[in-house]
C-alpha positions as CSV (number, residue, x, y, z in Angstrom):
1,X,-244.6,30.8,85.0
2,X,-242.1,34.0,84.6
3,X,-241.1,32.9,87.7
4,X,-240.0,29.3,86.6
5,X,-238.5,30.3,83.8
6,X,-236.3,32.8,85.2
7,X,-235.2,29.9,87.6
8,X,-234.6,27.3,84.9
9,X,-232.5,30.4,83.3
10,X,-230.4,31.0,86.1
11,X,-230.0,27.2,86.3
12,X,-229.1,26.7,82.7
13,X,-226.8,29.7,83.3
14,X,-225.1,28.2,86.3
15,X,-224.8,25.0,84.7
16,X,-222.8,26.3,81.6
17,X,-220.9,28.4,83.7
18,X,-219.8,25.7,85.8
19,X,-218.8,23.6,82.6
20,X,-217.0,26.2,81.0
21,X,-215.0,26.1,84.6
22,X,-214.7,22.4,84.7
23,X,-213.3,22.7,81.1
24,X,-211.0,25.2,81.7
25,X,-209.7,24.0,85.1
26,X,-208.8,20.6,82.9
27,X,-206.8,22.5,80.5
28,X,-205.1,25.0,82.4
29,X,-203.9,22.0,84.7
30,X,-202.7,20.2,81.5
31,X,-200.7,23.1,80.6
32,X,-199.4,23.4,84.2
33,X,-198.0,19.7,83.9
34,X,-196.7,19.9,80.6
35,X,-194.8,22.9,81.7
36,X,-193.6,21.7,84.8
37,X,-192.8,18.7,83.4
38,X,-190.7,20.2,80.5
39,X,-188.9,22.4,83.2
40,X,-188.0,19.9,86.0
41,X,-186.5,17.0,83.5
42,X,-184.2,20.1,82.4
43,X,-183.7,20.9,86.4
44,X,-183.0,17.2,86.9
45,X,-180.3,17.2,84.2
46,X,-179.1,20.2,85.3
47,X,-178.7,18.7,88.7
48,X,-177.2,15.5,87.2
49,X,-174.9,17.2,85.5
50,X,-173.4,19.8,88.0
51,X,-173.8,17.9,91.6
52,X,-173.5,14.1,89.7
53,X,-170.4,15.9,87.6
54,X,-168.6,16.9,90.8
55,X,-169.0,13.7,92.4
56,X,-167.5,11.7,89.7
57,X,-164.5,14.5,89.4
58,X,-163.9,14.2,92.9
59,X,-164.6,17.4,93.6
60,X,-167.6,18.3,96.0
61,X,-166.6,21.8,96.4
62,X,-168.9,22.4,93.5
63,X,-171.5,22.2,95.2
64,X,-170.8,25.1,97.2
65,X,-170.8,27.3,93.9
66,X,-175.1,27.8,94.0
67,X,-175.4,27.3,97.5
68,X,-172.2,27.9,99.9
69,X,-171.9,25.1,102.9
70,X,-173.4,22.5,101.1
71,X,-170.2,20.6,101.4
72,X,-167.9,20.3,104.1
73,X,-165.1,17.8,104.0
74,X,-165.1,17.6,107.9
75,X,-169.1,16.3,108.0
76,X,-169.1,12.9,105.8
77,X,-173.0,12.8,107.4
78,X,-174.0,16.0,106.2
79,X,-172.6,15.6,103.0
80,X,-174.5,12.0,102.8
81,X,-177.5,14.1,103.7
82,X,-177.7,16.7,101.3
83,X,-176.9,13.7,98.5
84,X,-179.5,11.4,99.5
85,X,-181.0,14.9,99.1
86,X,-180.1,15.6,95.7
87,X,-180.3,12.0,94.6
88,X,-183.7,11.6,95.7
89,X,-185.2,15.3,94.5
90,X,-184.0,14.0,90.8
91,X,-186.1,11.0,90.3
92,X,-189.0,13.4,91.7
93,X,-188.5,15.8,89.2
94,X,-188.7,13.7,86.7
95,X,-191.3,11.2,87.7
96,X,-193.7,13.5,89.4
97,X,-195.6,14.9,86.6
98,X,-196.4,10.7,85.5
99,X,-198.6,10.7,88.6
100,X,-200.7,14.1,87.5
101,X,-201.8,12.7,84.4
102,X,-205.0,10.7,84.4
103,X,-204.8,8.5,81.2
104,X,-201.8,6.6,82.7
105,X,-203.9,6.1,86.2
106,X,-207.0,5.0,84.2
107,X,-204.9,3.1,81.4
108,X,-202.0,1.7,83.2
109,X,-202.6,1.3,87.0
110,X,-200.2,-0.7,87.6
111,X,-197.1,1.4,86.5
112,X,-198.9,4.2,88.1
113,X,-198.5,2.3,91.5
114,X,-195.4,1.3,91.6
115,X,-193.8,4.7,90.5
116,X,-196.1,5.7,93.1
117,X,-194.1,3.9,95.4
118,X,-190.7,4.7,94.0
119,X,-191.8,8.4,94.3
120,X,-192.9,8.3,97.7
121,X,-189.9,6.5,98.9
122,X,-188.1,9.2,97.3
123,X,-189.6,11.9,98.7
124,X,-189.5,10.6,102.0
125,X,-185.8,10.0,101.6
126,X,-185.4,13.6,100.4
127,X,-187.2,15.2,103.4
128,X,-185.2,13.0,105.8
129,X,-182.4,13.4,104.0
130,X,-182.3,17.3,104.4
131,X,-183.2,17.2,107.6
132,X,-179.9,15.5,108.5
133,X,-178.0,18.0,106.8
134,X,-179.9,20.8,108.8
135,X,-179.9,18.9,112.1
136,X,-176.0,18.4,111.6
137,X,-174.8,21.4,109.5
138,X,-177.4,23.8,109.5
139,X,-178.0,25.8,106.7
140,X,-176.2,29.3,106.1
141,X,-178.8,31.6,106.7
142,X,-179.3,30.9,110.3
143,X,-182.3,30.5,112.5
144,X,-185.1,31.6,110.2
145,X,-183.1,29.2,107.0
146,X,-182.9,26.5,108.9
147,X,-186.9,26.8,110.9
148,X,-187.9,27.2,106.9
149,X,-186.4,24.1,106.0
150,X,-187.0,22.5,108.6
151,X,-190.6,22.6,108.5
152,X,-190.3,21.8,104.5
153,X,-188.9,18.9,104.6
154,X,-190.9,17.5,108.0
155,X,-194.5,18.6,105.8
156,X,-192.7,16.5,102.6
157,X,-192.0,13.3,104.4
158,X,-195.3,13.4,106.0
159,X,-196.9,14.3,102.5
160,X,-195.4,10.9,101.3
161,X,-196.3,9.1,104.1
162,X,-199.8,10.1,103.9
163,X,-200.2,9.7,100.1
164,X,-198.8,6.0,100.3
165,X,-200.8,4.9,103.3
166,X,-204.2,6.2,102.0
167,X,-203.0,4.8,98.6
168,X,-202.8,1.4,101.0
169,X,-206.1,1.9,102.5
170,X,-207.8,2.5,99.2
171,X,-209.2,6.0,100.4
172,X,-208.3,7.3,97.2
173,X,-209.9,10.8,97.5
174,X,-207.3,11.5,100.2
175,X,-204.5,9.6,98.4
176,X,-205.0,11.9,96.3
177,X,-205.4,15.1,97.9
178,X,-201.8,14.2,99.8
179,X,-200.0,13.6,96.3
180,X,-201.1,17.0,95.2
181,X,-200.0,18.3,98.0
182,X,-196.7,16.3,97.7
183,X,-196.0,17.5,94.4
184,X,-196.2,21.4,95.1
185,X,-193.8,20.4,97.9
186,X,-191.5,18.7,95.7
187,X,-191.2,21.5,93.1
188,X,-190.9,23.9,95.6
189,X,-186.3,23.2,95.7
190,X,-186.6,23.8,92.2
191,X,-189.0,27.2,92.5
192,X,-186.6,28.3,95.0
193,X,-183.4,28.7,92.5
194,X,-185.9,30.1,89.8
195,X,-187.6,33.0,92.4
196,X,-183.6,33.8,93.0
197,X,-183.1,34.3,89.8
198,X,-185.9,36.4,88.8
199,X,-185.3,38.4,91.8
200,X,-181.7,38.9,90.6
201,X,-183.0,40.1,87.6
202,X,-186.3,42.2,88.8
203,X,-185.2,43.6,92.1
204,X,-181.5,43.1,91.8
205,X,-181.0,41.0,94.8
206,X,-182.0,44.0,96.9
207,X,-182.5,42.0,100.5
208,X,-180.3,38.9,99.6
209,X,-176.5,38.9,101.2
210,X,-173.7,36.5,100.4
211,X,-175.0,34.5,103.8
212,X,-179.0,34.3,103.3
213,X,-179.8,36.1,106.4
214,X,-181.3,39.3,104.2
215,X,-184.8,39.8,104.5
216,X,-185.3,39.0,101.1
217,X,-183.2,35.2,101.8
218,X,-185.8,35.1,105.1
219,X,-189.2,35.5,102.9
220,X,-187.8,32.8,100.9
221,X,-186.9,30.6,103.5
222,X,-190.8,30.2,103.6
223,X,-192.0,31.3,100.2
224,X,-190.8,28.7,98.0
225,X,-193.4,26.1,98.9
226,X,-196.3,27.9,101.5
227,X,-197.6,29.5,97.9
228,X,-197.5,26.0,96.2
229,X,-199.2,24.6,99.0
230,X,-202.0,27.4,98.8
231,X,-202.6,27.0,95.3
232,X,-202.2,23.0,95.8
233,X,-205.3,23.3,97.9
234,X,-207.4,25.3,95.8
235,X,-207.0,22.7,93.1
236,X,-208.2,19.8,95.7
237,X,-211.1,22.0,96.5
238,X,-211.8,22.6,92.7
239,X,-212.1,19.1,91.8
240,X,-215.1,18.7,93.9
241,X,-217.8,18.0,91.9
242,X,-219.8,20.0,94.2
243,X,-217.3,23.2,93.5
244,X,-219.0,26.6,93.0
245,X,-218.2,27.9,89.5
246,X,-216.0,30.9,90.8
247,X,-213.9,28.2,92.6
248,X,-213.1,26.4,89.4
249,X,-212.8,29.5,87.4
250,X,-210.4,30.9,90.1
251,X,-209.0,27.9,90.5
252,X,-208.5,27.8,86.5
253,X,-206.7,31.5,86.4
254,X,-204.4,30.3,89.0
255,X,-203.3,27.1,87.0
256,X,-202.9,29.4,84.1
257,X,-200.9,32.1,85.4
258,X,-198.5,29.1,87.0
259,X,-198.1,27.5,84.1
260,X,-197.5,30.7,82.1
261,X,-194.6,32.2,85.2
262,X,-192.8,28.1,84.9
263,X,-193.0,28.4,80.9
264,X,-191.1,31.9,80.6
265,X,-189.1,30.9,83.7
266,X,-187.6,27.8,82.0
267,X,-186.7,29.6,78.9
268,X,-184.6,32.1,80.4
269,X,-183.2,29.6,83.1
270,X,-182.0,27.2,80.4
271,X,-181.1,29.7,77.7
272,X,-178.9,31.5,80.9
273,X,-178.2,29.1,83.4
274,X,-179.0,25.6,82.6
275,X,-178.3,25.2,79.7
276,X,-174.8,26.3,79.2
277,X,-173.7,24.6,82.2
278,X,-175.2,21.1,81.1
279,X,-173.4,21.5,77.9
280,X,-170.3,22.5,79.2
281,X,-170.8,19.3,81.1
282,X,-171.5,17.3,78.4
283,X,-168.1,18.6,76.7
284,X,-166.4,18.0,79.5
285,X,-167.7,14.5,79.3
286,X,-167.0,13.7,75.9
């Protein structure tokens, strides 16, 4: 009997442990959306108003302020490139998050379908679209920039290829596994230009050069989405049913800690960067 009861314990145990996981994986992914939500609209105005803003003044050379050789006057396909680019990684930023959050799946299929679709498209567009720019530009950092990209935007289009056509099929475990793994590709543009600036401000841009080929501006040529991608699939792996509780609980401190590095992230990046420059924008407007 002391036997049996010390099983049923460790089961009872087990159980609680894994609900106290369960519960916390829930809200630490809530958090993470809400945060990345909050941060990529701003990005996405931030992009409207400094690459849209040039465009409508005529001058493209802005473009070159953030990242040099984004615009050349001599290559009208590269510059269509990088826009459908640009054009493409807005609506994701701001309709990505939509897709994470369950009610609207459950409540309103529908919409969640076709944004679905708009947001696929789009990020298929995006990957192709840099791609082209690579494939007739190249980026400024050389070799290891443009193999970094490269293999970003190839794993993005495939990403939305592979979450519509399971989405078609109706194998909606995988559909969904691929549009996780799509989003952490699609944030990864806008992680890039905060991991920059935190770098700027931490390590003082020791590694980076005016021309990306630092070793610093090498690590990032791969680090701005092969983490997302990690942490994407410890998520998908979570969500099993199945899941050990340390998975979930790991998988929980991981959510938090993301959702804690985007929320402190955006505050400085719009206080410093974003901000000012979307106002002065809007001024300029008006």
């Amino acid at each position: 009997m002391s036997l049996q009861f010390e099983l049923d314990r460790q089961q009872s145990g087990s159980i609680g442990t894994s609900a106290v996981g369960t519960a916390a994986l829930r809200w630490t992914m809530t958090a993470l959306v809400a945060a990345v939500w909050i941060s990529a609209a701003i990005f996405g105005l931030y992009i409207v108003a400094i690459y849209l803003g040039a465009l409508v003044d005529g001058n493209l050379d802005q473009w070159n302020r953030d990242l040099p050789r984004l615009h050349d006057a001599h290559s009208l396909m590269a510059t269509m490139g990088i826009g459908l680019h640009f054009a493409a990684g807005t609506v994701l930023l701001l309709l990505g998050p939509l897709q994470l959050i369950s009610a609207v799946r459950a409540r309103a299929p529908a919409f969640h379908r076709w944004v679905g679709r708009l947001y696929a498209l789009s990020a298929l567009m995006a990957g192709l679209g840099g791609l082209a720019f690579i494939a007739v530009q190249g980026t400024i950092g050389g070799t290891p920039m443009n193999i970094g990209f490269s293999l970003y935007g190839a794993l993005t289009a495939i990403a939305a290829v592979a979450t519509f056509w399971h989405a078609r099929g109706k194998r909606f475990e995988q559909h969904r596994a691929w549009a996780i793994r799509l989003f952490a590709l699609v944030i990864g543009s806008w992680l890039y230009r905060m991991d920059y600036g935190f770098w700027a401000l931490l390590g003082h841009n020791m590694g980076h050069t005016p021309t990306f080929d630092g070793g610093f501006d090498v690590v990032m040529a791969f680090f701005f989405y092969i983490p997302n991608l990690i942490v994407a699939e410890a998520f998908i792996r979570a969500r099993q049913l199945r899941s050990a509780a340390y998975v979930k609980v790991g998988a929980a401190i991981s959510m938090g800690v993301a959702a804690a590095f985007i929320a402190v992230s955006t505050y400085y990046f719009t206080a410093l960067h974003w901000g000012p420059r979307i106002v002065q924008r809007l001024l300029l407007t008006l």
